[in-house]
C-alpha positions in Angstrom: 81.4 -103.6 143.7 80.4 -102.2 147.2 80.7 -98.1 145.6 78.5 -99.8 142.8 75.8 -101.2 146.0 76.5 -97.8 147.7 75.4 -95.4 144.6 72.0 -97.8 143.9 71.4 -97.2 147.0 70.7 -93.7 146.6 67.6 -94.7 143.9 65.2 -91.7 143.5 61.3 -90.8 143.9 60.9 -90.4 140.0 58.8 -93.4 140.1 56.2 -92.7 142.5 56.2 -88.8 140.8 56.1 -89.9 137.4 58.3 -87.3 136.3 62.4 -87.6 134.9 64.5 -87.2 137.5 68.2 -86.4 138.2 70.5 -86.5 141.2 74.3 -86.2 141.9 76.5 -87.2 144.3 80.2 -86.8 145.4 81.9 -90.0 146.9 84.4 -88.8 149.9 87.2 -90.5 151.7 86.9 -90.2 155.3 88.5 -86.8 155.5 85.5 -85.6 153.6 87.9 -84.6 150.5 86.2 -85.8 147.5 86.9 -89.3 145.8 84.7 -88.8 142.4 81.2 -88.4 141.3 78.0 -90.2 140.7 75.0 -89.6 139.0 71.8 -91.4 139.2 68.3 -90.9 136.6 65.0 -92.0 136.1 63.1 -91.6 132.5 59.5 -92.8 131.7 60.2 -95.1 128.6 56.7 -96.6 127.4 54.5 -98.2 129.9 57.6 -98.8 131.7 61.2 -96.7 133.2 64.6 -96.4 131.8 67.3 -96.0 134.9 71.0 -95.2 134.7 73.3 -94.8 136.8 77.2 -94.3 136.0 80.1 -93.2 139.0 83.6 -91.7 138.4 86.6 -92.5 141.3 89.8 -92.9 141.5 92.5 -93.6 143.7 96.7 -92.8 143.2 97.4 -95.2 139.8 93.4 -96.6 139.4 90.8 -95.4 137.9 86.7 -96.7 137.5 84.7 -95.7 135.7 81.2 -98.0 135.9 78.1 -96.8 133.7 75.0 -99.4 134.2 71.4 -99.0 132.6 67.9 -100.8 133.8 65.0 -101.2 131.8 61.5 -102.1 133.4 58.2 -102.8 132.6 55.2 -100.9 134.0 54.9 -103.7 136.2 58.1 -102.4 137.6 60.0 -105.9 136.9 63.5 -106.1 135.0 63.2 -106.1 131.0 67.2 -105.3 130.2 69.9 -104.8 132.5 73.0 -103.3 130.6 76.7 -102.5 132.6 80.2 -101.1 131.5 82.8 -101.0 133.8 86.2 -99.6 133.8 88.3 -100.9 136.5 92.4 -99.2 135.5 92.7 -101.6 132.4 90.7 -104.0 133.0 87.3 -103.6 131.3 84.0 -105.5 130.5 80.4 -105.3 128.8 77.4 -107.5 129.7 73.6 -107.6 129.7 70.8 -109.6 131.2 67.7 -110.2 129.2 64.6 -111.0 131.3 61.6 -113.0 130.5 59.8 -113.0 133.5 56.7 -114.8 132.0 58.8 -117.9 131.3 61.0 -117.3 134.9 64.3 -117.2 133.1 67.1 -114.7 132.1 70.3 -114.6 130.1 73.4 -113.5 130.6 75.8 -112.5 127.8 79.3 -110.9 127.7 80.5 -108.9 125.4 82.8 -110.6 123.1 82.6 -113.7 125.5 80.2 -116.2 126.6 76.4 -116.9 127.0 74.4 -118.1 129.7 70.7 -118.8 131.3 69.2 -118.8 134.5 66.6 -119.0 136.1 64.8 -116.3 137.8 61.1 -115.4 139.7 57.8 -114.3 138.5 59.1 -110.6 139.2 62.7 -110.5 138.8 64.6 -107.2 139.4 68.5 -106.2 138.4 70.7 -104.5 141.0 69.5 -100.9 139.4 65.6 -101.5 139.5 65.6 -103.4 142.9 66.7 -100.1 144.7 64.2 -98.1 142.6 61.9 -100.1 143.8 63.8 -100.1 147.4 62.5 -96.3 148.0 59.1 -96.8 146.2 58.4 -99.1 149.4 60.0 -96.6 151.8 57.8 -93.7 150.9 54.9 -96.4 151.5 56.0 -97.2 155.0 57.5 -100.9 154.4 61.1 -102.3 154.3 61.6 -104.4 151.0 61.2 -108.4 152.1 64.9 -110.2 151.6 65.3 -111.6 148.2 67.7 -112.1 145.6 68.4 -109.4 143.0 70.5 -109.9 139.7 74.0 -108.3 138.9 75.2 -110.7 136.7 75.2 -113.4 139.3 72.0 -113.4 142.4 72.8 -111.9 145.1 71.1 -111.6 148.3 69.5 -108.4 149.7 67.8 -107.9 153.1 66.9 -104.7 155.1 66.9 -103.5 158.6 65.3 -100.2 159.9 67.2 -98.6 162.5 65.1 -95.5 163.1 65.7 -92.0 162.8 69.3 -89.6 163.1 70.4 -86.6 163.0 73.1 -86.2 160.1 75.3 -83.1 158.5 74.9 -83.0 154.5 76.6 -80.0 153.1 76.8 -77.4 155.5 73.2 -78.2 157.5 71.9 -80.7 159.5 68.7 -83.0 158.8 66.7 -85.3 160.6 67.0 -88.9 158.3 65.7 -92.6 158.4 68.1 -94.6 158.8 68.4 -98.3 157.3 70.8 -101.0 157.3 71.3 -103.0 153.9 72.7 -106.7 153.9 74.2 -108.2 150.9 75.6 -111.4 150.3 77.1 -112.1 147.4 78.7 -116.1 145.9 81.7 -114.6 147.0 81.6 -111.6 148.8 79.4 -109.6 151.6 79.0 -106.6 152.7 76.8 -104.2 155.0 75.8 -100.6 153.9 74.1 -97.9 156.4 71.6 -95.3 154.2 70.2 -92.5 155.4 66.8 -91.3 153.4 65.2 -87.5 154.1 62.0 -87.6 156.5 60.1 -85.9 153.4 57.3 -87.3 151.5 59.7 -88.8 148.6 61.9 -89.7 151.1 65.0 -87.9 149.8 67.9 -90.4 149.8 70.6 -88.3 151.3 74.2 -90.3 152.5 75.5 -93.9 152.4 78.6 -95.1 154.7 80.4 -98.0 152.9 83.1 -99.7 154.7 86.2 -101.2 152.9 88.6 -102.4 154.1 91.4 -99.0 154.2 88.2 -96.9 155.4 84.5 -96.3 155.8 83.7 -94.1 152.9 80.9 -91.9 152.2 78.0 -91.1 149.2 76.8 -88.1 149.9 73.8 -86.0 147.9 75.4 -82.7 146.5 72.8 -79.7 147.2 
């Protein structure tokens, strides 16, 4: 869950360009020695955007492998949110349908049960709130706390912490950085991004601390 927070983290400026868009990035243990992969897109689809985002790990004896889809409207508010994970044997399929003008969603496994929620004027899935997360960086603003759907709500709030100095590859670049708080029913956890000072503001490296190590999400030039 927190590599799955980690990779959405690192959304892209397709959006604002109105262009497809890809990126990869390699997840690291500590030792900077590569854990797996991630890869993160953004399609126009209609009036609206198709993202995806699926990530590759693995540790001695486990493997995940987590593929997760968002559709939006050109409003930029959740349609479909669609994810497969692969955690060693244990797998599942789900989807959230949003119907925003009526403020309520449903949930359904695959294979197993159904249920409805309700949700805001403007709801967003995990996948289309980060999206939306550097549409209102490149705008100069932080992203107002509020609850964004991954199955169950969970709750998102933003800190900026200024600007650093950090190593990607083999150069250096200046960065924003910005601290992400998110509280799940039953979990929380604290994320530090780092975005490029350029126009699109170029999301570069996330720090994600479990509980062996602090791991990294690093853009691969």
């Amino acid at each position: 869950m927190r590599f799955l927070f980690a990779l959405l983290a690192l959304c892209n400026s397709a959006v604002a360009a109105q262009i497809p868009e890809k990126l990869q990035y390699t997840i690291n243990w500590p030792s900077g020695l590569s854990l797996g992969e991630g890869r993160i897109e953004a399609t126009p689809s209609g009036a609206g955007w198709k993202f995806e985002m699926e990530f590759e790990a693995a540790v001695p004896g486990f493997r995940i492998l987590d593929r997760f889809t968002s559709t939006v409207g050109g409003d930029q508010c959740s349609v479909l949110f669609e994810k497969n994970t692969a955690h060693g044997k244990r797998k599942s399929e789900e989807k959230i349908a949003f119907e925003n003008a009526e403020g309520k969603a449903t949930r359904q496994t695959v294979g197993g049960g159904k249920s409805e929620f309700t949700v805001p004027a403007c709801a967003k899935d995990a996948l289309a709130f980060l999206f939306h997360i550097r549409k209102e960086l490149a705008q100069g603003r932080i992203p107002h706390a509020q609850n964004i759907y991954y199955g169950a709500a969970y709750r998102v709030r933003m800190e900026s912490k200024g600007s650093q100095r950090i190593k990607i590859g083999d150069a250096y670049q200046d960065a924003d950085r910005v601290l992400a708080y998110v509280k799940g029913p039953a979990s929380e956890m604290a994320l530090e991004a780092f975005f490029g000072k350029d126009p699109a503001r170029t999301p570069l490296l996330v720090k994600v601390p479990l509980g062996m190590a602090t791991f990294s999400v690093e853009l691969v030039r």
